[in-house]
HTML snippet that shows the backbone in 3Dmol.js (N, CA, C, O; Angstrom):
<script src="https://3Dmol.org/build/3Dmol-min.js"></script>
<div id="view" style="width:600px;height:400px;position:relative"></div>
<script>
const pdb = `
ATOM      1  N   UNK A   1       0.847  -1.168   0.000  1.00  0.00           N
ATOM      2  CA  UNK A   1       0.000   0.000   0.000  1.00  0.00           C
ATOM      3  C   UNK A   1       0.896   1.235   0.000  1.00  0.00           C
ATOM      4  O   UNK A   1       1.933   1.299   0.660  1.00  0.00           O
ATOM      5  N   UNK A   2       0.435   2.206  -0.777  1.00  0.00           N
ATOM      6  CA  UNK A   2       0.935   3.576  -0.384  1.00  0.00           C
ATOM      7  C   UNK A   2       0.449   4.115   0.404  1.00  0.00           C
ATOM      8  O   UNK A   2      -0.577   3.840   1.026  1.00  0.00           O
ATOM      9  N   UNK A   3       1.782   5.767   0.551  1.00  0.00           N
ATOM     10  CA  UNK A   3       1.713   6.647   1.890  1.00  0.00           C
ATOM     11  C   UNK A   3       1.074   7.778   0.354  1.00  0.00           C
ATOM     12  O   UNK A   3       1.407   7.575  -0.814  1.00  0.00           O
ATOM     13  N   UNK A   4       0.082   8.969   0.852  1.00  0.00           N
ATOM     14  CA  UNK A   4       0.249   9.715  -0.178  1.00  0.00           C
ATOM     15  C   UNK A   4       0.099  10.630   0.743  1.00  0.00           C
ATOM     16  O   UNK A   4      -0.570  10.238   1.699  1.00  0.00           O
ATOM     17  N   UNK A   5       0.614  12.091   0.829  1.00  0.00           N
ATOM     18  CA  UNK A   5       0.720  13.400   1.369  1.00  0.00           C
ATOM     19  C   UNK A   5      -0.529  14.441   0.416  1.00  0.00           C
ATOM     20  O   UNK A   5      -0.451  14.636  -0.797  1.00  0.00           O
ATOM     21  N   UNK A   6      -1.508  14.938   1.231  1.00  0.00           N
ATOM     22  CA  UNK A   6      -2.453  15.684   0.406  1.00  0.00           C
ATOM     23  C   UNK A   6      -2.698  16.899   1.260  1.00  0.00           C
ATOM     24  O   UNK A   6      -2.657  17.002   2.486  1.00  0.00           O
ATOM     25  N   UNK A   7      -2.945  17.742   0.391  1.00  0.00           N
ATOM     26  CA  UNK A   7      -3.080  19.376   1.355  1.00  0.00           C
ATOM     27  C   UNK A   7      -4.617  19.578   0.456  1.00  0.00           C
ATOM     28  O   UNK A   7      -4.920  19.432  -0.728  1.00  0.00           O
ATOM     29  N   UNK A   8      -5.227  19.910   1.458  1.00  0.00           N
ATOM     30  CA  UNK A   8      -6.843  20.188   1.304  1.00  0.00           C
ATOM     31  C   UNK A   8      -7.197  21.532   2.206  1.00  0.00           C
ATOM     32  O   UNK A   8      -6.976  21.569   3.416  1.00  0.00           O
ATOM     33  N   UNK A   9      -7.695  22.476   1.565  1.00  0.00           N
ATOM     34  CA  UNK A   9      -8.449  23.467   2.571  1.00  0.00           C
ATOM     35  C   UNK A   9      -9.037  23.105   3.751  1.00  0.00           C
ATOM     36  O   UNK A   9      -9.711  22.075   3.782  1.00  0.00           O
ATOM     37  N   UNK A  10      -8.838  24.050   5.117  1.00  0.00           N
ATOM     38  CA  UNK A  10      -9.382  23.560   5.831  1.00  0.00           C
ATOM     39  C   UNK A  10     -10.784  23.007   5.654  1.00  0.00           C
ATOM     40  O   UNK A  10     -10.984  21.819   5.907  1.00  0.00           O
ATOM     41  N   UNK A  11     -11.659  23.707   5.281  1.00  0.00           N
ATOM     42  CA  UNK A  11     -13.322  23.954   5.052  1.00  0.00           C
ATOM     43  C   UNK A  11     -13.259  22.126   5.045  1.00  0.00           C
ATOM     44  O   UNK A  11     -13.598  21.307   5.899  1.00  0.00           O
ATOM     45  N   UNK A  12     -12.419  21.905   3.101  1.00  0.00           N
ATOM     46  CA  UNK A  12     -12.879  20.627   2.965  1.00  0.00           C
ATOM     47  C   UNK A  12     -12.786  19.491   3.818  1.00  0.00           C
ATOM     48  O   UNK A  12     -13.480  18.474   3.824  1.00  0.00           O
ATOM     49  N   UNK A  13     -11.704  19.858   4.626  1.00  0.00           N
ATOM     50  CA  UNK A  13     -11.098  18.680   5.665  1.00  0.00           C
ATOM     51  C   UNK A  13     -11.852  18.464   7.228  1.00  0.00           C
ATOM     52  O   UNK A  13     -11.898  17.514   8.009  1.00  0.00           O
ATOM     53  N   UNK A  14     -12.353  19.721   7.240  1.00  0.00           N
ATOM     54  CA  UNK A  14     -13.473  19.616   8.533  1.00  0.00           C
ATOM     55  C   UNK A  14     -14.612  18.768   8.175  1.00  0.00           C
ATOM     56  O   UNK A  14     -15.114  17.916   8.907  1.00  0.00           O
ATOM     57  N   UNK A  15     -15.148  19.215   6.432  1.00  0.00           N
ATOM     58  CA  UNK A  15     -16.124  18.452   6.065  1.00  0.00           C
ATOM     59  C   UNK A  15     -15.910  16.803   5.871  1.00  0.00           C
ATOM     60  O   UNK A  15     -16.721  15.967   6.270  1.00  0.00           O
ATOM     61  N   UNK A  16     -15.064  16.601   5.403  1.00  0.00           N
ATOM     62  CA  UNK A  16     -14.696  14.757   5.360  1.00  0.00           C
ATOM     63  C   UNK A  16     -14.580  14.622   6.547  1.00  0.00           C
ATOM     64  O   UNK A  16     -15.532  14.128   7.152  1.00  0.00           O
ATOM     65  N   UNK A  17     -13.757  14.891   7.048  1.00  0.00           N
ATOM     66  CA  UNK A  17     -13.662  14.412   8.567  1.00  0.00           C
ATOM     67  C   UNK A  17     -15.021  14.051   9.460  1.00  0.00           C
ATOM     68  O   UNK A  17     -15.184  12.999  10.078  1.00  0.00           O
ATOM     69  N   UNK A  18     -16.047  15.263   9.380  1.00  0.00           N
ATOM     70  CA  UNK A  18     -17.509  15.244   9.854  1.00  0.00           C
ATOM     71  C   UNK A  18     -17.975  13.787   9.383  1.00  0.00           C
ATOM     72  O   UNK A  18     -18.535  12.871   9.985  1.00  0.00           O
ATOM     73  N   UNK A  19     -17.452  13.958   7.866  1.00  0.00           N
ATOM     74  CA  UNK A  19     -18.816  12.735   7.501  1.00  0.00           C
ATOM     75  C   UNK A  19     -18.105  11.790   7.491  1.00  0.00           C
ATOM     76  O   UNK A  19     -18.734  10.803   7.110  1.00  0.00           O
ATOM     77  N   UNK A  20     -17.064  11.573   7.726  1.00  0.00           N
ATOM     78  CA  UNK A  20     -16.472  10.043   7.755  1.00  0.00           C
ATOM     79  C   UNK A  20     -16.823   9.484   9.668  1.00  0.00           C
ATOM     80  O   UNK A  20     -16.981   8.288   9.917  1.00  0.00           O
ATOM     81  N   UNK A  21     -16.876  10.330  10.550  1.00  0.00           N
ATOM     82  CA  UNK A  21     -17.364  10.241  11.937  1.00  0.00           C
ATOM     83  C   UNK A  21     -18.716  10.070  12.071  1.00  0.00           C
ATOM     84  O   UNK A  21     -19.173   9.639  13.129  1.00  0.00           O
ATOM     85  N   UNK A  22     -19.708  10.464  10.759  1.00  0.00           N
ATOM     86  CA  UNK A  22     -20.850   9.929  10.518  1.00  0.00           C
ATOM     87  C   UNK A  22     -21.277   8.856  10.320  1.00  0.00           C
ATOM     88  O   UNK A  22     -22.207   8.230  10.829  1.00  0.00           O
ATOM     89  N   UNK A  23     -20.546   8.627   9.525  1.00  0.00           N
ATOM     90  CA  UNK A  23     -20.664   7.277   8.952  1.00  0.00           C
ATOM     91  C   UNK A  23     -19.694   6.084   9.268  1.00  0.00           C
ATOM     92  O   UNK A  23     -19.570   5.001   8.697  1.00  0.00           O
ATOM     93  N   UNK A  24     -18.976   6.670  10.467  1.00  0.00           N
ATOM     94  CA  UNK A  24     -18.447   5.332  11.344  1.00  0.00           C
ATOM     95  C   UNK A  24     -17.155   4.901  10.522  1.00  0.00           C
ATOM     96  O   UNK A  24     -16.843   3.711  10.565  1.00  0.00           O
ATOM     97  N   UNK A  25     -16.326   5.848   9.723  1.00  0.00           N
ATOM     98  CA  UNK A  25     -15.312   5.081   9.118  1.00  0.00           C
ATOM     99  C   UNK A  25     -14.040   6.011   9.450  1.00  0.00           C
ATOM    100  O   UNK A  25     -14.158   6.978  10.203  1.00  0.00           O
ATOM    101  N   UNK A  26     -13.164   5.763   9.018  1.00  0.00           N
ATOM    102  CA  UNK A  26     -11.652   6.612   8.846  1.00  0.00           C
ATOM    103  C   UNK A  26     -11.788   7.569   8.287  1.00  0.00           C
ATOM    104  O   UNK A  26     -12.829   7.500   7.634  1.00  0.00           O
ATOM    105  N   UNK A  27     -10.896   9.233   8.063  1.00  0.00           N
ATOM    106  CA  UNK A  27     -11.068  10.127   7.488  1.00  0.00           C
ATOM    107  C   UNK A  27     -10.469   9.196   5.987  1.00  0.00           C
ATOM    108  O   UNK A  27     -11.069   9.551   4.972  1.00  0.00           O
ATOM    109  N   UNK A  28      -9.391   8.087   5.756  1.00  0.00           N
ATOM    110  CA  UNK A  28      -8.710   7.557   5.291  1.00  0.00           C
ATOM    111  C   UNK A  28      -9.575   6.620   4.271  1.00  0.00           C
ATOM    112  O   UNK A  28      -9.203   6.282   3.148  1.00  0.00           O
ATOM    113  N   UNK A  29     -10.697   6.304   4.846  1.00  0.00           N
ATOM    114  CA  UNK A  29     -11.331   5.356   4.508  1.00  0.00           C
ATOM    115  C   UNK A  29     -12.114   6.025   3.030  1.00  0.00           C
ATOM    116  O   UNK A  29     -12.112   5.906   1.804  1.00  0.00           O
ATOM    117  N   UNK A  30     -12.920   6.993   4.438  1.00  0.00           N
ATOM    118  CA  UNK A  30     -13.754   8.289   3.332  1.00  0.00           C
ATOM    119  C   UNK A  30     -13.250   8.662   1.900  1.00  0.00           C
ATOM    120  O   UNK A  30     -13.838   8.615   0.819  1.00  0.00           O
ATOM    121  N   UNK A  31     -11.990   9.043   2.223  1.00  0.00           N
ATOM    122  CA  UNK A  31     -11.248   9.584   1.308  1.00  0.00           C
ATOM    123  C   UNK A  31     -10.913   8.240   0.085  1.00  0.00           C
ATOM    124  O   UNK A  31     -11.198   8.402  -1.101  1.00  0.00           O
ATOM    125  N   UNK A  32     -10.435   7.269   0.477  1.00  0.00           N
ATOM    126  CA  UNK A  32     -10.625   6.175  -0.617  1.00  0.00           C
ATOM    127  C   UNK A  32     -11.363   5.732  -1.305  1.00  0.00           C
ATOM    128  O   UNK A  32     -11.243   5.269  -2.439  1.00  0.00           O
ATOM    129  N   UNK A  33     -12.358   5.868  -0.523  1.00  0.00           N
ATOM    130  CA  UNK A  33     -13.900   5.294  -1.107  1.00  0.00           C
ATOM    131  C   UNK A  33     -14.012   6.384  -1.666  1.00  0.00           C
ATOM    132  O   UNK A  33     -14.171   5.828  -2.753  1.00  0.00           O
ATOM    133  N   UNK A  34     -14.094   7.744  -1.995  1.00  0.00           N
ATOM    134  CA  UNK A  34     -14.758   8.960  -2.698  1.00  0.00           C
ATOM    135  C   UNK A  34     -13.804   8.686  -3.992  1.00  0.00           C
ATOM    136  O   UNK A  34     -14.288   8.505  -5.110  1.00  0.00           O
ATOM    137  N   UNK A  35     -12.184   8.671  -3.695  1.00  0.00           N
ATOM    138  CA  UNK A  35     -11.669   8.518  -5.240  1.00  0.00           C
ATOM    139  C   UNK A  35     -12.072   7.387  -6.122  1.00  0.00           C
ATOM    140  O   UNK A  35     -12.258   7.480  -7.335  1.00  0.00           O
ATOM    141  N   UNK A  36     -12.219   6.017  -5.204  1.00  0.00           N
ATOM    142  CA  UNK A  36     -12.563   4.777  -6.593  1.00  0.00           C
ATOM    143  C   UNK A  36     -14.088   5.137  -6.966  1.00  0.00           C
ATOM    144  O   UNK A  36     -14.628   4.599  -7.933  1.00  0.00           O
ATOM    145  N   UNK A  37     -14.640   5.910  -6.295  1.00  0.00           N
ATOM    146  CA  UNK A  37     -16.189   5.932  -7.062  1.00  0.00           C
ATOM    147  C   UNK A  37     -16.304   7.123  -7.564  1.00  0.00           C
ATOM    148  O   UNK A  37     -17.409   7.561  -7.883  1.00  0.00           O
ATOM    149  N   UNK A  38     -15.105   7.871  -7.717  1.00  0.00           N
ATOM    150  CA  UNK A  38     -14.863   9.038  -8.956  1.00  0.00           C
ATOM    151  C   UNK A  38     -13.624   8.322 -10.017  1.00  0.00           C
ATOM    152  O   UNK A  38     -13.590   8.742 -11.173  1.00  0.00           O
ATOM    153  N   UNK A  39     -12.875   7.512  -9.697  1.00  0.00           N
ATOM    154  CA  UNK A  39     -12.473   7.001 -10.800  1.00  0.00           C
ATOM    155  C   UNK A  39     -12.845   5.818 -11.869  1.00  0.00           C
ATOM    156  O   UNK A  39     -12.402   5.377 -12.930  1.00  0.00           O
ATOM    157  N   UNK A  40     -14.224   5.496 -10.707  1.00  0.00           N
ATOM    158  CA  UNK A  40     -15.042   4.500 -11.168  1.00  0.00           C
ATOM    159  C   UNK A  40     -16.287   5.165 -12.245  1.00  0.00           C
ATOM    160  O   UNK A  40     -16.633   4.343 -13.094  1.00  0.00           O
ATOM    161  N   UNK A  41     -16.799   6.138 -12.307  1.00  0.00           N
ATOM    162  CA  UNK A  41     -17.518   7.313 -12.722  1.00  0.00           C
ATOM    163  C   UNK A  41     -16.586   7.678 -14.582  1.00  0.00           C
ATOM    164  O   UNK A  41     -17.030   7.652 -15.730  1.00  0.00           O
ATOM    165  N   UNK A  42     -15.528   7.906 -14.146  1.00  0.00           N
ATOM    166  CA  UNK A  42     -14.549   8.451 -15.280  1.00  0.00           C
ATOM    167  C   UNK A  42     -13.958   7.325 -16.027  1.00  0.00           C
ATOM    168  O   UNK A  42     -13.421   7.395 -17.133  1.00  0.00           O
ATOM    169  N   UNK A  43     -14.095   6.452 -15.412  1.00  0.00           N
ATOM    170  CA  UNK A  43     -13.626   4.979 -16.177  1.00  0.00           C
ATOM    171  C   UNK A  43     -14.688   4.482 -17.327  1.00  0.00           C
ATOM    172  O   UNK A  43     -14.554   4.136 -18.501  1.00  0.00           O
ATOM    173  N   UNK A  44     -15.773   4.605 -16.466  1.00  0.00           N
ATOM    174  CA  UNK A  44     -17.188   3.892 -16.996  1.00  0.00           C
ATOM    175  C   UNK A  44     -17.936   4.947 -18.037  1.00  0.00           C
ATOM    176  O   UNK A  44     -18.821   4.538 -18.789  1.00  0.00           O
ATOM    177  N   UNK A  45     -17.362   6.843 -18.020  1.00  0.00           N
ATOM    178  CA  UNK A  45     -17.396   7.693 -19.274  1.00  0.00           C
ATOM    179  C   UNK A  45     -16.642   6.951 -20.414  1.00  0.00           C
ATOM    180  O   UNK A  45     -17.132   6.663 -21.506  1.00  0.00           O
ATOM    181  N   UNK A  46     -15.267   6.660 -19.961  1.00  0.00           N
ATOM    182  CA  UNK A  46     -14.565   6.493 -21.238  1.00  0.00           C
ATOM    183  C   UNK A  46     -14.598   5.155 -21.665  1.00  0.00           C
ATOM    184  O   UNK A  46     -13.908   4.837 -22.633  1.00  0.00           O
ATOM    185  N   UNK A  47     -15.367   4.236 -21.030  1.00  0.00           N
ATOM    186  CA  UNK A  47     -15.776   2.844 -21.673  1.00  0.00           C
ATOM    187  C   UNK A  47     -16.913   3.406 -22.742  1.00  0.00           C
ATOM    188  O   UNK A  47     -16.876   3.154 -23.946  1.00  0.00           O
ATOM    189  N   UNK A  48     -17.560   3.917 -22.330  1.00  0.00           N
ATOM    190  CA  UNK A  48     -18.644   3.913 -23.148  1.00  0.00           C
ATOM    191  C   UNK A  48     -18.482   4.737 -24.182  1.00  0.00           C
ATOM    192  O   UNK A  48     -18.957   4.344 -25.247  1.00  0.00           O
ATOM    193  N   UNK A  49     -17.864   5.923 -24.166  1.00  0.00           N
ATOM    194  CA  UNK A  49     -17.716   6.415 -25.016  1.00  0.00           C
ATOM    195  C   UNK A  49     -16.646   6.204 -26.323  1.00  0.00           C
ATOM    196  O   UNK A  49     -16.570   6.906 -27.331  1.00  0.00           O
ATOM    197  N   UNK A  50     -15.830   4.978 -25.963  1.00  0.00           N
ATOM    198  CA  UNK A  50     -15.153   4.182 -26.573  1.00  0.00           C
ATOM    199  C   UNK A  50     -16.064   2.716 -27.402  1.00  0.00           C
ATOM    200  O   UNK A  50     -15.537   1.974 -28.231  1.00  0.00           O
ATOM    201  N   UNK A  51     -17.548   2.600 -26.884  1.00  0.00           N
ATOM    202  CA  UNK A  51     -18.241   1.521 -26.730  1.00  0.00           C
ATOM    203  C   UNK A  51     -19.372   2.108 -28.015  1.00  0.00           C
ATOM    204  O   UNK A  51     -20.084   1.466 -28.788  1.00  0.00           O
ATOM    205  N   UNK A  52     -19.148   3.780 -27.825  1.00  0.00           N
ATOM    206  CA  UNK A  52     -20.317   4.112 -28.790  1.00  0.00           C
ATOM    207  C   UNK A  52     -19.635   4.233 -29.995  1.00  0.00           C
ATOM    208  O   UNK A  52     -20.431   4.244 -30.934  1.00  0.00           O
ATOM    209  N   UNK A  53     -18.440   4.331 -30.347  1.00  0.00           N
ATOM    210  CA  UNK A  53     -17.635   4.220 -31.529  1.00  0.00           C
ATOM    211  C   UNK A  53     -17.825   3.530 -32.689  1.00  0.00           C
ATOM    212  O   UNK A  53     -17.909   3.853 -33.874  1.00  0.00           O
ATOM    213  N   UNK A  54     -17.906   1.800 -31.661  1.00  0.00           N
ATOM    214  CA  UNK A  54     -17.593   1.082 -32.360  1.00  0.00           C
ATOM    215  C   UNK A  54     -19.421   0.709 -32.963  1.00  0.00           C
ATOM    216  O   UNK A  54     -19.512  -0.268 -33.707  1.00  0.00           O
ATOM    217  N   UNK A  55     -20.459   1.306 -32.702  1.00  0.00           N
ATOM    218  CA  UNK A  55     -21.843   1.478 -32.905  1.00  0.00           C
ATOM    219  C   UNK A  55     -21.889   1.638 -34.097  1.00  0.00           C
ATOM    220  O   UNK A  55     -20.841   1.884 -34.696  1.00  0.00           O
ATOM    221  N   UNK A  56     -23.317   1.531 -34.904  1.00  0.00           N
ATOM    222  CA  UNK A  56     -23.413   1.422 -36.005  1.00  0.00           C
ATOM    223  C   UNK A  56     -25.192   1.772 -36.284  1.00  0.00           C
ATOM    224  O   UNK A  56     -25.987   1.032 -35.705  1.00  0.00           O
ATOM    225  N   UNK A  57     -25.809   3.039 -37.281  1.00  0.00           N
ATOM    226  CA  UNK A  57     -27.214   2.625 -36.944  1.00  0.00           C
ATOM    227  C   UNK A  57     -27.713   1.383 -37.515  1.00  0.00           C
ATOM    228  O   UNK A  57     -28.816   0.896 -37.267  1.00  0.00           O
ATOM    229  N   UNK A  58     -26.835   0.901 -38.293  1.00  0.00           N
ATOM    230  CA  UNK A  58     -27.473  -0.071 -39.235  1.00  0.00           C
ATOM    231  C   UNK A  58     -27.886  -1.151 -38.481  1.00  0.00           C
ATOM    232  O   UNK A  58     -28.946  -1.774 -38.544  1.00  0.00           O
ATOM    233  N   UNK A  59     -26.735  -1.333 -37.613  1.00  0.00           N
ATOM    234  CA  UNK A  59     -26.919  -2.597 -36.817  1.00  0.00           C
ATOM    235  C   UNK A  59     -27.861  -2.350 -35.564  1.00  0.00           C
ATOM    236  O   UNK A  59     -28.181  -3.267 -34.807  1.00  0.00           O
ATOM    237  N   UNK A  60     -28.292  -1.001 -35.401  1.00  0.00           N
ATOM    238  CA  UNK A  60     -29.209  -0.705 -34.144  1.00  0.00           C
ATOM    239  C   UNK A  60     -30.515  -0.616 -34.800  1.00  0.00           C
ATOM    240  O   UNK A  60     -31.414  -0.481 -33.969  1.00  0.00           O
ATOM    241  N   UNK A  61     -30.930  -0.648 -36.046  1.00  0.00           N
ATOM    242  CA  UNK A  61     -31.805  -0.620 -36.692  1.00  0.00           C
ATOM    243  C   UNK A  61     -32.076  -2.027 -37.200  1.00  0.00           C
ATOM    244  O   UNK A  61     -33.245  -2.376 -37.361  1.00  0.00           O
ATOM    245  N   UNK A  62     -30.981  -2.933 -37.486  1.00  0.00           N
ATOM    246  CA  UNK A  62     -31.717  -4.620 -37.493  1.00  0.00           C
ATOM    247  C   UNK A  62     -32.258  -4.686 -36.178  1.00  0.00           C
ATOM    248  O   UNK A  62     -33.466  -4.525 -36.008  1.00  0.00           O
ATOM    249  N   UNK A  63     -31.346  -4.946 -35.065  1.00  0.00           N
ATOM    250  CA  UNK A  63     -31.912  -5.559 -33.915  1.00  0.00           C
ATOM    251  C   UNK A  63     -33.409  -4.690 -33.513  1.00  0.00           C
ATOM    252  O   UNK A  63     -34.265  -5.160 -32.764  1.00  0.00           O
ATOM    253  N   UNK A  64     -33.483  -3.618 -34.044  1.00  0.00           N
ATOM    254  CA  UNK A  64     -35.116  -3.110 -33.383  1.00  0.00           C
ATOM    255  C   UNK A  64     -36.188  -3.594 -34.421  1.00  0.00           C
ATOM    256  O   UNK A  64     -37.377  -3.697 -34.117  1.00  0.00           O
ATOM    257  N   UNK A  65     -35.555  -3.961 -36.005  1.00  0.00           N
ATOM    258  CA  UNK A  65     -36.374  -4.663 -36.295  1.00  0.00           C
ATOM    259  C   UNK A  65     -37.305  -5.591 -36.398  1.00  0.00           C
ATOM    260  O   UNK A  65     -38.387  -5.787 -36.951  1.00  0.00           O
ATOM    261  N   UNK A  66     -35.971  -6.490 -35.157  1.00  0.00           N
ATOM    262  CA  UNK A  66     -36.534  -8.010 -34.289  1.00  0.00           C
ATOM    263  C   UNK A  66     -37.619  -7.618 -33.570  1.00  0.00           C
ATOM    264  O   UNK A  66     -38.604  -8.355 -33.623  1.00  0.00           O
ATOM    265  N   UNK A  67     -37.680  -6.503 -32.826  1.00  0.00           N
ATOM    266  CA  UNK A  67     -38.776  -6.622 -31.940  1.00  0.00           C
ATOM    267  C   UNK A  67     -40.253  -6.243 -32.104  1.00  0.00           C
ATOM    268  O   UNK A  67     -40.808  -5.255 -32.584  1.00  0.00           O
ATOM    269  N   UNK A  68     -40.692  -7.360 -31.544  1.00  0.00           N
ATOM    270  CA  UNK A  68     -42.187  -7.365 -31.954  1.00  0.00           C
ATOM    271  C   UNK A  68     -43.109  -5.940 -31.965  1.00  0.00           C
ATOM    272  O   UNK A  68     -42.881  -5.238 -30.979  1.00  0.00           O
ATOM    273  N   UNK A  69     -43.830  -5.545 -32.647  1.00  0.00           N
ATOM    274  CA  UNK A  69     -44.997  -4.675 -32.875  1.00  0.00           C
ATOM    275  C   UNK A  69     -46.234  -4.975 -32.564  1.00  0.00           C
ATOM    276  O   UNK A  69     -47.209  -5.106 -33.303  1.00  0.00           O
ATOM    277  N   UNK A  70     -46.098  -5.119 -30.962  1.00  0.00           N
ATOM    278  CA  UNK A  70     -47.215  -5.133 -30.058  1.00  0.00           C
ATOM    279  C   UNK A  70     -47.064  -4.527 -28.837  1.00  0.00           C
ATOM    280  O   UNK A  70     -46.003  -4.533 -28.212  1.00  0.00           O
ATOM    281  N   UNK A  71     -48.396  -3.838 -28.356  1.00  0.00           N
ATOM    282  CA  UNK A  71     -49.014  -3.041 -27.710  1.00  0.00           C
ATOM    283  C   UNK A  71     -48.185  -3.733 -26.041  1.00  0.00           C
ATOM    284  O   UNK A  71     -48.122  -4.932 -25.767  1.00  0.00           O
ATOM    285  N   UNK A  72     -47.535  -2.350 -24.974  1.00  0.00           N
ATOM    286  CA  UNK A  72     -46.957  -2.947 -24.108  1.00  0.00           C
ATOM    287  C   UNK A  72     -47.506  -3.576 -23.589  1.00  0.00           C
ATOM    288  O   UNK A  72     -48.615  -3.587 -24.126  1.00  0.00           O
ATOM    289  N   UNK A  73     -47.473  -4.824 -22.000  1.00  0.00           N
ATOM    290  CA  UNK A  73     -48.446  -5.246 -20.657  1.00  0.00           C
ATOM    291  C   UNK A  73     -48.760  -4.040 -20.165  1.00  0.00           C
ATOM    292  O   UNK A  73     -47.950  -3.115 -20.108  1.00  0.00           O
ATOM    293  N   UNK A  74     -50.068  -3.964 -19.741  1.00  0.00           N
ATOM    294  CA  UNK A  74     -50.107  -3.320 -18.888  1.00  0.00           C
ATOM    295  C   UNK A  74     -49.448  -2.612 -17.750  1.00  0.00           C
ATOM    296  O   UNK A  74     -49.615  -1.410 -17.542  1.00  0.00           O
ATOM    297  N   UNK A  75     -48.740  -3.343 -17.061  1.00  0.00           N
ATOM    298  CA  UNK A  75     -47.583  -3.257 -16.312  1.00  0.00           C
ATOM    299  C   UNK A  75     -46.401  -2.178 -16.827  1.00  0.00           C
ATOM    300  O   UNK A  75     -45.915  -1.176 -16.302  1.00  0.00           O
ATOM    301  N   UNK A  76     -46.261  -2.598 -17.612  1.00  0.00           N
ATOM    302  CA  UNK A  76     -45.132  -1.719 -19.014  1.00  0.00           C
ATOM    303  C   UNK A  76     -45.650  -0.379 -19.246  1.00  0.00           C
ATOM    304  O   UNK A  76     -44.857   0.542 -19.443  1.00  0.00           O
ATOM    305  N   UNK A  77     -46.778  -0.206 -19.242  1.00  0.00           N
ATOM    306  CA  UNK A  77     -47.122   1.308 -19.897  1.00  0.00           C
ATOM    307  C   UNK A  77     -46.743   2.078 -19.403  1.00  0.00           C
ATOM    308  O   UNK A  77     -46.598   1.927 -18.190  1.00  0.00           O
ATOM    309  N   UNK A  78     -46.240   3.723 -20.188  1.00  0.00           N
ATOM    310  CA  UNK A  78     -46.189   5.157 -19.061  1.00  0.00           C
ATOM    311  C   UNK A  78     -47.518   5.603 -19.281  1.00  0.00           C
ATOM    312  O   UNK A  78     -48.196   5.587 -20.309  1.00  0.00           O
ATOM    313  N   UNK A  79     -47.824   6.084 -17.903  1.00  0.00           N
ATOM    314  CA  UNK A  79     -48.739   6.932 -17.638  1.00  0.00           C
ATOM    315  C   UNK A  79     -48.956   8.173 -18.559  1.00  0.00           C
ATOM    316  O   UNK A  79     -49.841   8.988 -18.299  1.00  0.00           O
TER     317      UNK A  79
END
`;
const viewer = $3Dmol.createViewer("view");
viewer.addModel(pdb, "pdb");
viewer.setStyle({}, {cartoon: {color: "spectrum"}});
viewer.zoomTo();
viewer.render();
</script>
């Protein structure tokens, strides 16, 4: 594991600190968990937007061809 050295405004550091004592964890913890679910966020932009590339309408226009032309369940409908 790494050591990493970070300088944060006070403001922000009172605020993590608060909510990591909220929520029963480490200021350390807080702070880990906030970056993988912002690098998890920025990962999952550039999948997809790497994912829409390789897209095609032609081929989004067969597969909707497959689907049937009938009226939704009930269940299914919007209001």
């Amino acid at each position: 594991m790494s050591t990493l050295s970070l300088r944060l405004p006070d403001y922000l550091h009172e605020h993590a600190k608060e909510l990591a004592q909220r929520e029963g964890i480490s200021l350390n913890q807080l702070i880990m968990v906030a970056l993988a679910e912002k690098m998890s966020a920025l990962m999952t932009e550039e999948y997809l937007e790497e994912r829409a590339k390789r897209g095609s309408r032609a081929k989004y226009e067969a597969v909707l061809a497959k689907v049937p032309d009938v009226e939704p369940e009930e269940y299914d409908r919007l209001n």
